[in-house]
BAVEXBA-310012 format. One record per residue: x, y, z of N, C-alpha, C, O in turn; residue in three letters; residue number from 1. Coordinates in steps of 0.001 Angstrom, whole numbers, plus 500000, padded with zeros to 6 digits. Layout:
# residues N
+--------+---------+--------+---------+----------+--------+--------+---------+--------+--------+---------+--------+-----+-----+
| n.east | n.north |   n.up | ca.east | ca.north |  ca.up | c.east | c.north |   c.up | o.east | o.north |   o.up |   r |   k |
+--------+---------+--------+---------+----------+--------+--------+---------+--------+--------+---------+--------+-----+-----+
|      X |       Y |      Z |       X |        Y |      Z |      X |       Y |      Z |      X |       Y |      Z | ALA | NUM |
...
+--------+---------+--------+---------+----------+--------+--------+---------+--------+--------+---------+--------+-----+-----+
# end
This chain:
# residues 172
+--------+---------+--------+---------+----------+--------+--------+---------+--------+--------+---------+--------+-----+-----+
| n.east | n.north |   n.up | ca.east | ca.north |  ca.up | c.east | c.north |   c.up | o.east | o.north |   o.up |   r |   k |
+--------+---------+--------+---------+----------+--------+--------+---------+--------+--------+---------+--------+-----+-----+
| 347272 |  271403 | 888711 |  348089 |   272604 | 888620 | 349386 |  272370 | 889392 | 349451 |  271783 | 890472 | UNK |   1 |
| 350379 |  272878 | 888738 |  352113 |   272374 | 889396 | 352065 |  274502 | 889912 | 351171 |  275265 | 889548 | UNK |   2 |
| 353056 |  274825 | 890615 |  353520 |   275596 | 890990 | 355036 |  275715 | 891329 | 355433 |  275278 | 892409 | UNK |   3 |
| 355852 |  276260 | 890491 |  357454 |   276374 | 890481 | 358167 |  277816 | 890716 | 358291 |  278781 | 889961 | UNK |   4 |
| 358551 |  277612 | 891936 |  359569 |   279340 | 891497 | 360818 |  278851 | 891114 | 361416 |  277808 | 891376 | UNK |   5 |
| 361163 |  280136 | 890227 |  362410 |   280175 | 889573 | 363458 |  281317 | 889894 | 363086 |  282488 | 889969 | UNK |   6 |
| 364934 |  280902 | 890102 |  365567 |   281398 | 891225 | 366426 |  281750 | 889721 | 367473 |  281130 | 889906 | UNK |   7 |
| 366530 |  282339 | 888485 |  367359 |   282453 | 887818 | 368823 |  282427 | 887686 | 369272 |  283496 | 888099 | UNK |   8 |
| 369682 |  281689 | 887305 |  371169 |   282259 | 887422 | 371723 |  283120 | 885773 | 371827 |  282428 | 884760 | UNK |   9 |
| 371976 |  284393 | 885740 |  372306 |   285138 | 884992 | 373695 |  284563 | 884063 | 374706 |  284184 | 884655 | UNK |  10 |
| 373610 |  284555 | 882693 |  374901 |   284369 | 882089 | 374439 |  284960 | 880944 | 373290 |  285290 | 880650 | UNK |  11 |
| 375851 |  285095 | 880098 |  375956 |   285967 | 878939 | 375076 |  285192 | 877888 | 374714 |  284167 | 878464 | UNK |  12 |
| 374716 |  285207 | 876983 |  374009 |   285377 | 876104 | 374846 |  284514 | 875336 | 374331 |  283544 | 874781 | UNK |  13 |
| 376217 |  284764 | 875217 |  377005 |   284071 | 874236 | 377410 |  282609 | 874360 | 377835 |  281792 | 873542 | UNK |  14 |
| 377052 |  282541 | 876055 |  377274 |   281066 | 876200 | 375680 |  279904 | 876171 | 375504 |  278699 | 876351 | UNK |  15 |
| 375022 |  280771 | 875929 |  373278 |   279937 | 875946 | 373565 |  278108 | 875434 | 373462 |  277045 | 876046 | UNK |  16 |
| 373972 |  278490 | 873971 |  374167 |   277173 | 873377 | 374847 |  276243 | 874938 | 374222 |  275354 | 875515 | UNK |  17 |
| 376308 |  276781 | 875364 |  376738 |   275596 | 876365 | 375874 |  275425 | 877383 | 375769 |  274324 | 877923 | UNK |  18 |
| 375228 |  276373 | 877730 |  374283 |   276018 | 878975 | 373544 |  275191 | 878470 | 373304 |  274227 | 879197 | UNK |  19 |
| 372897 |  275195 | 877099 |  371833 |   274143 | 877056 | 372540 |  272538 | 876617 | 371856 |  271515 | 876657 | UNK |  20 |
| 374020 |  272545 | 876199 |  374212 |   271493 | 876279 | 374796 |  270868 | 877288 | 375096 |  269687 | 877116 | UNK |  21 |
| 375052 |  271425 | 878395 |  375085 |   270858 | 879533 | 373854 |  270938 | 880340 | 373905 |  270810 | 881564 | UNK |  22 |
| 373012 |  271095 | 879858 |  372073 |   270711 | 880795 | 371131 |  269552 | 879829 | 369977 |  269210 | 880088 | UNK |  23 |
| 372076 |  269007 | 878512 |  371153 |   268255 | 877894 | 369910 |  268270 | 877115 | 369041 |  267416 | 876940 | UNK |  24 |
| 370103 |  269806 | 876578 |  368360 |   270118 | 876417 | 368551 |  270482 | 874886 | 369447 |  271118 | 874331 | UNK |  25 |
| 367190 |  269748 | 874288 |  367305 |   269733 | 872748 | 366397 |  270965 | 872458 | 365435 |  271404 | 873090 | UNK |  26 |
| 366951 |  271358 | 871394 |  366172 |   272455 | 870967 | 365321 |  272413 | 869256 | 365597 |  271602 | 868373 | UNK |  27 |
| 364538 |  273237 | 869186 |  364173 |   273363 | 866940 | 364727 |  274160 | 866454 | 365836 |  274414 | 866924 | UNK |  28 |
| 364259 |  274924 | 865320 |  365468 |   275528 | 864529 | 364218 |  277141 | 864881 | 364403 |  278142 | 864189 | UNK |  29 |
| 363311 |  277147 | 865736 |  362476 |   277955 | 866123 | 363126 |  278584 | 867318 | 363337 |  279768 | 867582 | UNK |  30 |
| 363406 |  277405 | 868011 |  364188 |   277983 | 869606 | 365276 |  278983 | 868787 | 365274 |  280174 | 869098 | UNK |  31 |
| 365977 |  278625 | 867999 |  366901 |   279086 | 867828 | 366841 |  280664 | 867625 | 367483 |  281574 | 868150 | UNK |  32 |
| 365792 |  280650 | 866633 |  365609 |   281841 | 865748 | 364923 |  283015 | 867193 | 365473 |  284104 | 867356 | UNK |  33 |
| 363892 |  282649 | 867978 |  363614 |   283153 | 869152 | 364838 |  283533 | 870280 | 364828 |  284642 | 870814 | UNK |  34 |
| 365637 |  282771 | 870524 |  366884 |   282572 | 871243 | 367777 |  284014 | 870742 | 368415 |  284704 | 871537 | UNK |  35 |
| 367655 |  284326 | 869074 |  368637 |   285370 | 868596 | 367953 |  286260 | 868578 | 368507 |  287107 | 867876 | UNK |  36 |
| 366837 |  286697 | 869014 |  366139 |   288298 | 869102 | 366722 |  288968 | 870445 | 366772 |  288592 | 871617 | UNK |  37 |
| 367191 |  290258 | 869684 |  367261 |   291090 | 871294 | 366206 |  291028 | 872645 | 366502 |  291166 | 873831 | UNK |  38 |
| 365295 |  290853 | 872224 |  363952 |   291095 | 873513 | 364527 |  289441 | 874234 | 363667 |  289228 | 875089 | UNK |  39 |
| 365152 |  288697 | 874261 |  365399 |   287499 | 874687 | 366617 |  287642 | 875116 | 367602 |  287887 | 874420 | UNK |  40 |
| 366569 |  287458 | 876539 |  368049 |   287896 | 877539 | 368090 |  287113 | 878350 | 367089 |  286577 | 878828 | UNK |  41 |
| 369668 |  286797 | 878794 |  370255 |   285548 | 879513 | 370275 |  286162 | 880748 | 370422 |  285392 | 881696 | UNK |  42 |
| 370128 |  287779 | 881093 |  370894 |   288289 | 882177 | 369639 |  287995 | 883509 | 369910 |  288240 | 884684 | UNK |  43 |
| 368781 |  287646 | 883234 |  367382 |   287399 | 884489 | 367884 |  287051 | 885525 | 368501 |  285987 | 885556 | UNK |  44 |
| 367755 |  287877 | 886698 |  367713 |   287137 | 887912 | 366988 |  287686 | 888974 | 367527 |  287768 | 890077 | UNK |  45 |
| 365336 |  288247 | 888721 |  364159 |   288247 | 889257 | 363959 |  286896 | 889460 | 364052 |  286153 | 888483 | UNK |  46 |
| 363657 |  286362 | 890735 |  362859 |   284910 | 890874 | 361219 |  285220 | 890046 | 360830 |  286382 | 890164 | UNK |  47 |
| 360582 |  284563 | 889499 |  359804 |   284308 | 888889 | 358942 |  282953 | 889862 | 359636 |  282130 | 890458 | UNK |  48 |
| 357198 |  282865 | 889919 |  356811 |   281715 | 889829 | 355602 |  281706 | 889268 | 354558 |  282352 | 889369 | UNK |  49 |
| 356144 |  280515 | 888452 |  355123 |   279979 | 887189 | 354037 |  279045 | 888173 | 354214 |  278533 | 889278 | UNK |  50 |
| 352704 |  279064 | 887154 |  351672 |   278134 | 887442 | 351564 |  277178 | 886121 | 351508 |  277493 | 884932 | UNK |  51 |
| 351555 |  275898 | 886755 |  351790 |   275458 | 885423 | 350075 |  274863 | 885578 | 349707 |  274550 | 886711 | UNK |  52 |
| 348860 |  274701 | 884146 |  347982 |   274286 | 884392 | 347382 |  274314 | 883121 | 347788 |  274861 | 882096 | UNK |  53 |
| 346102 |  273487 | 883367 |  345237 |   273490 | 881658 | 344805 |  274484 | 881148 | 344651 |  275246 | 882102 | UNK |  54 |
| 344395 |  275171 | 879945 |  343027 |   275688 | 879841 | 341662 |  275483 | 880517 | 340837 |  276339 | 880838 | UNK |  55 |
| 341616 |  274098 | 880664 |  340212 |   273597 | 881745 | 340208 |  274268 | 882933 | 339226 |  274710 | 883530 | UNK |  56 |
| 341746 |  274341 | 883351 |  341671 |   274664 | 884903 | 342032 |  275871 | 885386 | 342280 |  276271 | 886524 | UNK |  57 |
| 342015 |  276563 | 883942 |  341441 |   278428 | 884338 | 340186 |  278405 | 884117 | 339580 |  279348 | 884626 | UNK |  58 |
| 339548 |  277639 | 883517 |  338406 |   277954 | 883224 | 338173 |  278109 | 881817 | 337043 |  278524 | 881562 | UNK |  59 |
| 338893 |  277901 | 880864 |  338527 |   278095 | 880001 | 337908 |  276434 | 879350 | 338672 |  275469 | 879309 | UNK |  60 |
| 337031 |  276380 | 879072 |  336329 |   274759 | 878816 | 336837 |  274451 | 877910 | 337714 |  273590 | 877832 | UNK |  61 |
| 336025 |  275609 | 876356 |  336778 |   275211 | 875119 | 337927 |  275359 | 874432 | 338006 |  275257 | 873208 | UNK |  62 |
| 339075 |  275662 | 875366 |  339809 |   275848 | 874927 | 339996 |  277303 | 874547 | 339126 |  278066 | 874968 | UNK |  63 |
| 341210 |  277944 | 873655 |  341137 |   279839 | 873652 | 342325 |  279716 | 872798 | 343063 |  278731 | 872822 | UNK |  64 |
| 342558 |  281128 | 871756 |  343599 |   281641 | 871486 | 344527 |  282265 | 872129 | 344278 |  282593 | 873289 | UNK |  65 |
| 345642 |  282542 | 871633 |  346294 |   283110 | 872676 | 345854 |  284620 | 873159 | 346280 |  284957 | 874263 | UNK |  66 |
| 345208 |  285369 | 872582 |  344763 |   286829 | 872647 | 343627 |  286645 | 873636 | 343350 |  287405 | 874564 | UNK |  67 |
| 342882 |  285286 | 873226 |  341783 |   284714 | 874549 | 342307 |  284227 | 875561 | 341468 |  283941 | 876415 | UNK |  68 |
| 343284 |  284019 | 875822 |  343966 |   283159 | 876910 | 344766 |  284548 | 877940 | 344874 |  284666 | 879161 | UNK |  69 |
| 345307 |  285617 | 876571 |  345803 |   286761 | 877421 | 344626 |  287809 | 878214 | 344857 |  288442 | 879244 | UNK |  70 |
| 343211 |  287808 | 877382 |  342191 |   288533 | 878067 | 341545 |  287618 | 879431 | 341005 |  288013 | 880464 | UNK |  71 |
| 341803 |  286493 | 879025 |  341072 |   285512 | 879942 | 341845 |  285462 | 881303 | 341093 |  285702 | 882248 | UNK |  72 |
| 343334 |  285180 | 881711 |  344218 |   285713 | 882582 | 344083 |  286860 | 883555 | 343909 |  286826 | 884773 | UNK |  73 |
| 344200 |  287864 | 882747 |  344443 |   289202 | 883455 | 343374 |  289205 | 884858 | 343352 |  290150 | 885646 | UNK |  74 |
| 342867 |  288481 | 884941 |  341839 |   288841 | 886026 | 341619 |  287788 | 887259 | 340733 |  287692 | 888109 | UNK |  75 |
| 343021 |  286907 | 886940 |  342964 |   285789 | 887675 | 344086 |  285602 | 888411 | 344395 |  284573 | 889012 | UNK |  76 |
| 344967 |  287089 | 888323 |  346382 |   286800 | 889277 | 347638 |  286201 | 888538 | 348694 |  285825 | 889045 | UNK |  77 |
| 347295 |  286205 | 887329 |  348345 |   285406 | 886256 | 348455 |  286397 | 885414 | 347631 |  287305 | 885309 | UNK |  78 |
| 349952 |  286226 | 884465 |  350193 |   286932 | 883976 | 351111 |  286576 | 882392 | 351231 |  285356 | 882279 | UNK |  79 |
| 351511 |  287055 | 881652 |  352573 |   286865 | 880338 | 354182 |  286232 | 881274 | 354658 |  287009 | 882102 | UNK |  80 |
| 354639 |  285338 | 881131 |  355600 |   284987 | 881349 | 356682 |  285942 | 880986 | 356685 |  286194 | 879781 | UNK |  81 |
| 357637 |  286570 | 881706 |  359196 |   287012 | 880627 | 359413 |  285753 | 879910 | 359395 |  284549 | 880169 | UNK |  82 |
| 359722 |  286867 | 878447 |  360121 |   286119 | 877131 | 361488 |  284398 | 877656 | 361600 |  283238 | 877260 | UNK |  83 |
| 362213 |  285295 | 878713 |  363465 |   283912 | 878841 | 363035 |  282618 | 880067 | 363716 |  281821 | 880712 | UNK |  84 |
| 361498 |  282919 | 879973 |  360828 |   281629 | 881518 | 361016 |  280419 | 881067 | 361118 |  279498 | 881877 | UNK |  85 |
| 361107 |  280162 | 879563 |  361240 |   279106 | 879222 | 362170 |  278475 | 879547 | 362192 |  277421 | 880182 | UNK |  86 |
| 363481 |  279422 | 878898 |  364385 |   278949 | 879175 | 365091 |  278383 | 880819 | 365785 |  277370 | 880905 | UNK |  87 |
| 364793 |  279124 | 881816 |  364979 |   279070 | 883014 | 364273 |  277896 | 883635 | 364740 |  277278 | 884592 | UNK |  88 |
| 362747 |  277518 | 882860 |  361963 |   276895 | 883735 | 362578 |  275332 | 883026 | 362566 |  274539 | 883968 | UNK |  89 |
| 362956 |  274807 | 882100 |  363379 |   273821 | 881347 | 364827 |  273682 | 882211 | 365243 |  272539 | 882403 | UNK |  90 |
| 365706 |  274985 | 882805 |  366859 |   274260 | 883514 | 366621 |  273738 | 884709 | 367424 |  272956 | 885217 | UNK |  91 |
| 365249 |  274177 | 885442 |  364613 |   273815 | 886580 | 363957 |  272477 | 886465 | 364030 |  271857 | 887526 | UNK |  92 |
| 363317 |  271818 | 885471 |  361996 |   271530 | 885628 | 362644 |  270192 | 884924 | 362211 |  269976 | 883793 | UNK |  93 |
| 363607 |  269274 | 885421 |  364078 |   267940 | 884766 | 363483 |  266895 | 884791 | 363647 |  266077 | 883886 | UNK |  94 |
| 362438 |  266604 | 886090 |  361626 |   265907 | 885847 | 359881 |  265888 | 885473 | 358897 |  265220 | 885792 | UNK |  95 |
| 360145 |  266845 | 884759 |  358612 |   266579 | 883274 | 358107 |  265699 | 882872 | 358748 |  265189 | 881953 | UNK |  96 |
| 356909 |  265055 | 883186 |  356730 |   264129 | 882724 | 356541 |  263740 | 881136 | 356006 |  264351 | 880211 | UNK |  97 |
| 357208 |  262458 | 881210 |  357640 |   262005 | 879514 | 355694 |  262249 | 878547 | 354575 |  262117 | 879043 | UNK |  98 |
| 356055 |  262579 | 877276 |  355050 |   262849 | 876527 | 355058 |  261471 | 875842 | 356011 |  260746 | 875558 | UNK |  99 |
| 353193 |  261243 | 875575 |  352809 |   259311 | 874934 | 353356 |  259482 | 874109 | 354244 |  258632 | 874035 | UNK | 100 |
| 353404 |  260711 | 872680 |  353842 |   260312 | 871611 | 355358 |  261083 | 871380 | 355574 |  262155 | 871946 | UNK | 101 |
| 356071 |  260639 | 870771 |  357096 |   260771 | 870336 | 357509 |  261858 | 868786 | 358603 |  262318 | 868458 | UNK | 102 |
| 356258 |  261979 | 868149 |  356389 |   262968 | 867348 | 356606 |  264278 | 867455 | 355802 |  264955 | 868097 | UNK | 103 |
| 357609 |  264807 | 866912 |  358034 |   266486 | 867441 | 357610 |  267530 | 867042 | 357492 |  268584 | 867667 | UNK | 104 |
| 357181 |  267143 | 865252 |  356678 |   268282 | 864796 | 355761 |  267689 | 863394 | 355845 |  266510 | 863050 | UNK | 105 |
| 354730 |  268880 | 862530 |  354518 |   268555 | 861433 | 352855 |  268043 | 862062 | 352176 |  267140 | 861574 | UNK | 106 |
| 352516 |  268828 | 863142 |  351320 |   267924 | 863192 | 350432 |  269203 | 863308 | 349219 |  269149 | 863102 | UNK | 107 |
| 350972 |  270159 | 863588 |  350222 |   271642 | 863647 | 349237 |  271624 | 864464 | 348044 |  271878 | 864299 | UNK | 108 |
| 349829 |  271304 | 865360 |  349049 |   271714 | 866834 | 349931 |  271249 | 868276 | 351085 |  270828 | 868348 | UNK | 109 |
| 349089 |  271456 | 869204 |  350046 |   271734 | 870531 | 350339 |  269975 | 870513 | 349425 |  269219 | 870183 | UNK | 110 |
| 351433 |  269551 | 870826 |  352294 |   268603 | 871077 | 351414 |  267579 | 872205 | 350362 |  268111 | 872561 | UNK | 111 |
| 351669 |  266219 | 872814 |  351253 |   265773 | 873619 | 352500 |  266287 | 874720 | 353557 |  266899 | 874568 | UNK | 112 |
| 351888 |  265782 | 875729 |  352437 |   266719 | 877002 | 353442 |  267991 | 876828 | 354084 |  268046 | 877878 | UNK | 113 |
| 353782 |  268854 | 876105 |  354146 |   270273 | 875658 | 353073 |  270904 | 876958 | 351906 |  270662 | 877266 | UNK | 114 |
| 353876 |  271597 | 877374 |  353777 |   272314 | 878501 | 354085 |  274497 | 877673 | 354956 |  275255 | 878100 | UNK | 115 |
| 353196 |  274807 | 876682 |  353414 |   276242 | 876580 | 353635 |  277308 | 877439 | 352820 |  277545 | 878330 | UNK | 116 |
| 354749 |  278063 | 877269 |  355038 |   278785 | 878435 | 354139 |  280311 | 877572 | 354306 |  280769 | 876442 | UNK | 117 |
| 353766 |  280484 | 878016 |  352345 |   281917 | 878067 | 353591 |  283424 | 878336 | 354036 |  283964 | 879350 | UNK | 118 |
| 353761 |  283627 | 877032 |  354782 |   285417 | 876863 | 353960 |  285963 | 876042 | 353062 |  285425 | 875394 | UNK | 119 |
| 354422 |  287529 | 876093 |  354308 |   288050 | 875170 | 354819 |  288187 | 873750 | 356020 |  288449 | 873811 | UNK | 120 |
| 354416 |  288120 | 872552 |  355001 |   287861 | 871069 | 356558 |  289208 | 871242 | 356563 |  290385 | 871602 | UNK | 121 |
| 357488 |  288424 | 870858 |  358839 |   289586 | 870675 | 359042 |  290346 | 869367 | 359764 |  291306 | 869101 | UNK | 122 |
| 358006 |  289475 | 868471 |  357569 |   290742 | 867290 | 356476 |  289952 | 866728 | 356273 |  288741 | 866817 | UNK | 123 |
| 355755 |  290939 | 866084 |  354150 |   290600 | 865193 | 354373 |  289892 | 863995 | 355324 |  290072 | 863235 | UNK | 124 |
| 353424 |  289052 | 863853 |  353631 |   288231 | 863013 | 353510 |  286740 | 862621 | 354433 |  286011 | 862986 | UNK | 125 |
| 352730 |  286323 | 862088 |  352523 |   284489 | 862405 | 354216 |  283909 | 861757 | 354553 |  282749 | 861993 | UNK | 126 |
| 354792 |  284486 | 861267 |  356008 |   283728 | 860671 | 357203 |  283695 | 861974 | 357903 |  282693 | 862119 | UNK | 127 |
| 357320 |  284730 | 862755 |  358236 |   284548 | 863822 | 357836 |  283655 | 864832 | 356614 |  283619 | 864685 | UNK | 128 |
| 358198 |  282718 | 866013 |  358151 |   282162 | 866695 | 357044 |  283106 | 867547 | 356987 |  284331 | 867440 | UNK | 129 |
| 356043 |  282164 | 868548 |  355607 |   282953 | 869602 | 355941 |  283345 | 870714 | 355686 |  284278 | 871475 | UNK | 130 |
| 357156 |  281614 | 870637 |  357380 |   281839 | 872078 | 357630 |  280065 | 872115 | 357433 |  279369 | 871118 | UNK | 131 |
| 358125 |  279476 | 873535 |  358663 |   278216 | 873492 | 357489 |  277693 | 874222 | 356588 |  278315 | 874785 | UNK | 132 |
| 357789 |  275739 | 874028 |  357130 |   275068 | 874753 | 358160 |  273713 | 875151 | 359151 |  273446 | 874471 | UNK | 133 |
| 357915 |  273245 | 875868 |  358972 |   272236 | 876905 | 358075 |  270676 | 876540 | 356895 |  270360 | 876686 | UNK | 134 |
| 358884 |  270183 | 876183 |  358774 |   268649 | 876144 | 359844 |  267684 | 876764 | 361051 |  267922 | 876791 | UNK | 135 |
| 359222 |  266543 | 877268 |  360217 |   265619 | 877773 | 360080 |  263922 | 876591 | 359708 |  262832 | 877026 | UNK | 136 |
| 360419 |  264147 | 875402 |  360212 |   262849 | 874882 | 361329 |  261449 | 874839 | 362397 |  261441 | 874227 | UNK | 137 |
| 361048 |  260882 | 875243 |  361536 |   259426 | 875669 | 362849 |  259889 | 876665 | 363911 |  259450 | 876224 | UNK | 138 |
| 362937 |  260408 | 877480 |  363617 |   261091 | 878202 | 364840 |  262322 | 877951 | 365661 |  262707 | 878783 | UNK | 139 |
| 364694 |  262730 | 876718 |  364854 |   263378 | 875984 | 364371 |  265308 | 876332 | 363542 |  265681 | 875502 | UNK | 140 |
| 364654 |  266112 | 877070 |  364100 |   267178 | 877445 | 364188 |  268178 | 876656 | 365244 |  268810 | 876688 | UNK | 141 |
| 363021 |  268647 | 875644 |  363414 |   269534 | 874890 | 362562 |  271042 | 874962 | 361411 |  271136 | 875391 | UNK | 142 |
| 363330 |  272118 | 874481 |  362374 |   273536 | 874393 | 362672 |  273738 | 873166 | 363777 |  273704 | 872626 | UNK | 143 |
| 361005 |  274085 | 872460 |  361341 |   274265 | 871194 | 360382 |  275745 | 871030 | 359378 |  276052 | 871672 | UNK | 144 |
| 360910 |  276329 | 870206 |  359801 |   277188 | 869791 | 358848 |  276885 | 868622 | 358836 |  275894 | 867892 | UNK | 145 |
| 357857 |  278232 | 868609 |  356506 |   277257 | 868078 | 355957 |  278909 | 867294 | 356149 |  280094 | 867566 | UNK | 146 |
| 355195 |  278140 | 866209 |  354396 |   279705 | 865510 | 353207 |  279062 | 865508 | 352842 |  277886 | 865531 | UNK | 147 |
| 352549 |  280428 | 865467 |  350572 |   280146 | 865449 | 350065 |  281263 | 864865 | 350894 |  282166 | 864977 | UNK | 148 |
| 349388 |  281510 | 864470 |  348384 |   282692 | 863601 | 347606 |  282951 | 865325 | 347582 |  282133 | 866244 | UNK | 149 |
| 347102 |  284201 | 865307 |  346345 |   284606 | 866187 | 344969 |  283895 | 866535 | 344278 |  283797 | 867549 | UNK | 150 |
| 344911 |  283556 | 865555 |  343052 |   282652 | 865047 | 343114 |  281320 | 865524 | 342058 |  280748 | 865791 | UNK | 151 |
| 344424 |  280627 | 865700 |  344784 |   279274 | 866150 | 344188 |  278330 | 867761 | 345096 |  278362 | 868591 | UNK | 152 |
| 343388 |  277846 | 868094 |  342863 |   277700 | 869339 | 343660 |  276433 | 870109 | 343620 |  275264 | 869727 | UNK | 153 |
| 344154 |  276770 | 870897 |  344295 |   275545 | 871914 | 343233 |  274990 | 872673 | 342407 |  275604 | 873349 | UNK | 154 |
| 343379 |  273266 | 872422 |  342568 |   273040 | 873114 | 342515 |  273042 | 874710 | 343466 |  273171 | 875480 | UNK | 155 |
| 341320 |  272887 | 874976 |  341076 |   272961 | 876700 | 342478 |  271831 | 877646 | 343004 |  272148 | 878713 | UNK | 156 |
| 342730 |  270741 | 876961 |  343513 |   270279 | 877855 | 345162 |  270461 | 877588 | 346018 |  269640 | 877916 | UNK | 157 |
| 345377 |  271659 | 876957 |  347156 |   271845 | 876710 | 347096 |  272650 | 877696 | 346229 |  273485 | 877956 | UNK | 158 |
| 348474 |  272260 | 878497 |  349343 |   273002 | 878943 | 349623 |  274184 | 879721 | 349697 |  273678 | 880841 | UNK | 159 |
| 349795 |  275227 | 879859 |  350503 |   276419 | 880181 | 350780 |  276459 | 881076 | 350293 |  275880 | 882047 | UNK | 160 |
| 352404 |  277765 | 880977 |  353038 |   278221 | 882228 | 353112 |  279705 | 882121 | 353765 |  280461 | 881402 | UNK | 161 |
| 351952 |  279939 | 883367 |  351815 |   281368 | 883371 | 352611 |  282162 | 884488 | 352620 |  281636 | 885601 | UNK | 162 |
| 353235 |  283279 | 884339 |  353751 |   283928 | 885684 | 352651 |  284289 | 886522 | 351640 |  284811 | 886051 | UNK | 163 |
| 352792 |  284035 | 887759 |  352463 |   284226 | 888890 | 352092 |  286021 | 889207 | 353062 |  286735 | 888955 | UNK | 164 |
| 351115 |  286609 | 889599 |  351462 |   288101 | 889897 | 351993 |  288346 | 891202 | 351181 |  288156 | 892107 | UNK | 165 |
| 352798 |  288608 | 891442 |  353623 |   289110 | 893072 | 352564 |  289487 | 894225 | 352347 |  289051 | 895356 | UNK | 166 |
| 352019 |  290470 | 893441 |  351281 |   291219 | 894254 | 349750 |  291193 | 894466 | 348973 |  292093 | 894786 | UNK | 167 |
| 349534 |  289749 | 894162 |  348052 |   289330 | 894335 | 347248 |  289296 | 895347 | 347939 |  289330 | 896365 | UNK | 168 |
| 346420 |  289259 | 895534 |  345441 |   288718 | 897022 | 345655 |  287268 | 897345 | 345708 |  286347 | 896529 | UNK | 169 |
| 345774 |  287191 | 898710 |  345704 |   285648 | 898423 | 344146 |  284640 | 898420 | 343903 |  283463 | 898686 | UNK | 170 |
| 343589 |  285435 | 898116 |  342045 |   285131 | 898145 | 341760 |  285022 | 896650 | 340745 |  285574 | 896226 | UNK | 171 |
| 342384 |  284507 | 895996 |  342375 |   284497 | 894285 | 341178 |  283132 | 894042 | 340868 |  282779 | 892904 | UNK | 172 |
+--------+---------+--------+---------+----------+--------+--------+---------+--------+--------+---------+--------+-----+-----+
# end
């Protein structure tokens, strides 16, 4: 399990594209479409901290959907990421470790080292994006967004970055 806070810096919306090309970061034609929904805002500057960790290492063995992954959470001090963590945690998070394979898409399922950032859906629907996931391929740092049907299971060893709850016990 990694643990990152995120210290946001706020900018307009209109400049997203330059921020991400100065910070080098490749995107899909998913980021994009996610990137242009209103519920997705540049202006964040709540610090946020993500847990980054497996399915295994909440506990979930076999793996979970995301509706299993959101019931499975709630009771563990973790929470739905804001919709823009991705984005914030990808300007933070440069050294990711590189993923074995190099394939980006077309394989319909979670990526090798893809790190899913855990939000809530910004509208219903398996055709809209769910939400992004962060890859580092051949040093290459990318956030892409991603669709899944509700029924779709991740396995036990992908990924996630869940928000942190503020106001937890520390006896979690």
């Amino acid at each position: 399990m990694k643990q990152i806070t995120l210290h946001p810096e706020p900018f307009p919306k209109d400049r997203l594209q330059e921020k991400l090309d100065e910070y080098g970061i490749q995107t899909n034609r998913y980021a994009g479409v996610f990137f242009s929904h209103p519920g997705f805002v540049t202006e964040q500057t709540q610090p946020v901290t993500v847990m980054i960790a497996s399915l295994r290492e909440t506990g979930l063995e076999n793996g979970a959907s995301l509706p299993e992954i959101s019931a499975h959470i709630s009771g563990m001090c973790l929470e739905p990421c804001p919709a823009e963590t991705g984005l914030f945690l990808r300007f933070a998070w440069k050294d990711q470790p590189a993923s074995a394979s190099s394939v980006l898409s077309g394989t319909h399922e979670a990526p090798d080292g893809a790190v899913t950032v855990f939000s809530e859906p910004l509208e219903e629907g398996d055709d809209f994006p769910k939400g992004l996931y962060l890859r580092n391929v051949g040093g290459d740092l990318w956030l892409r967004g991603y669709v899944c049907g509700d029924d779709y299971r991740f396995p036990s060893d992908a990924l996630f970055a869940f928000a942190c709850v503020q106001s937890c016990p520390d006896d979690r």
